[in-house]
C-alpha positions in Angstrom: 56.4 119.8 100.6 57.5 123.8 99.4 55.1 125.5 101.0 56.6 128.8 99.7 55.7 127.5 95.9 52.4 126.7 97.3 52.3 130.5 98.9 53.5 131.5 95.6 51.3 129.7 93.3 48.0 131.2 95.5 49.3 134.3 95.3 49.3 134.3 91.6 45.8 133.0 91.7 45.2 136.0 93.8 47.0 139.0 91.6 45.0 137.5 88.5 41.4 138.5 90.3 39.8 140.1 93.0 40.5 138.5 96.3 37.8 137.0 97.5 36.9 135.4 101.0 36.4 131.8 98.8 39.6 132.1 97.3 40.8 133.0 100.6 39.5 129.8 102.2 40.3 127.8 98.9 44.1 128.7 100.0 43.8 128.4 103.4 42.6 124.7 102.4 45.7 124.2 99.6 48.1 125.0 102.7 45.9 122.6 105.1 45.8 119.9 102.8 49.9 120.5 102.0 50.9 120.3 105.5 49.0 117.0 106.2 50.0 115.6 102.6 53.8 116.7 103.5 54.4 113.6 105.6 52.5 110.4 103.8 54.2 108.2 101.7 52.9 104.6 101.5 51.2 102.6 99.1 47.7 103.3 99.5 46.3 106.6 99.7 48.0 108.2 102.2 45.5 111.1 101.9 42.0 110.8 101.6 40.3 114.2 101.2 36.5 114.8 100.1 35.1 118.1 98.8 32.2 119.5 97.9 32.4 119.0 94.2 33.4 121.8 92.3 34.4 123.9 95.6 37.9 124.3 94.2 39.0 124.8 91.1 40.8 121.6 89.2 43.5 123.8 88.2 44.2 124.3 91.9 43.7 120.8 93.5 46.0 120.2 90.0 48.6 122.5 90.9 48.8 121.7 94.6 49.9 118.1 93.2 52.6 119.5 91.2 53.9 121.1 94.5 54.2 118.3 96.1 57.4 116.6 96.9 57.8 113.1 97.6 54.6 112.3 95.9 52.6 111.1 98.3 49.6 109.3 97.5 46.1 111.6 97.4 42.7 110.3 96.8 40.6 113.4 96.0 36.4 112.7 95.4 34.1 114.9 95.3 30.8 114.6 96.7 27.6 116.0 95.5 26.0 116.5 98.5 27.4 118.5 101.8 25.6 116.4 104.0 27.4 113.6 102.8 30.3 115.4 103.9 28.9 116.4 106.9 28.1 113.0 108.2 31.9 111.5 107.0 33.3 114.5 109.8 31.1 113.5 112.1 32.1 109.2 111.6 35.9 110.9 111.6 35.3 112.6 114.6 33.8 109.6 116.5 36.6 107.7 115.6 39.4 110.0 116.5 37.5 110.9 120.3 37.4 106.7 120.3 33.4 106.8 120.4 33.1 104.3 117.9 30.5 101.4 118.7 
């Protein structure tokens, strides 16, 4: 993955309004999700990332695809509901600590 287009295209997002601490963590999350994103390839979704629905804006999660070399596969779905959310972090982080009965 470029990061320095992703950098780039934030940083026009930024210059064409206020920065703002969402926007802020929106980009944080762009760079976050490119980094991870940067080494799947596969046939399935290499990526499976859930949001709160409309925390970010399409034309972002949009032109974090285009940034993308490689094309690696990404599932984006948002959810409705944070707690939702909430409890598929907490199944994750069962299964990552191996606590899973």
């Amino acid at each position: 993955m470029r990061v320095a287009s992703l950098e780039g295209v934030l940083l026009n997002l930024a210059r064409s309004k206020p920065l703002s601490r969402r926007s802020v963590l929106q980009g944080a999350a762009a760079i976050a999700l490119g980094t991870l994103a940067s080494g799947c390839s596969g046939g399935e979704p290499s990526l499976r990332v859930r949001l709160l629905n409309r925390s970010l804006p399409r034309q972002l999660v949009g032109e974090f695809r285009r940034t993308l070399t490689g094309q690696p596969k990404l599932d984006f779905k948002p959810e409705s509901n944070l707690q939702v959310i909430a409890e598929l972090l907490t199944d994750w982080q069962a299964i990552a600590a191996g606590d899973v009965t």
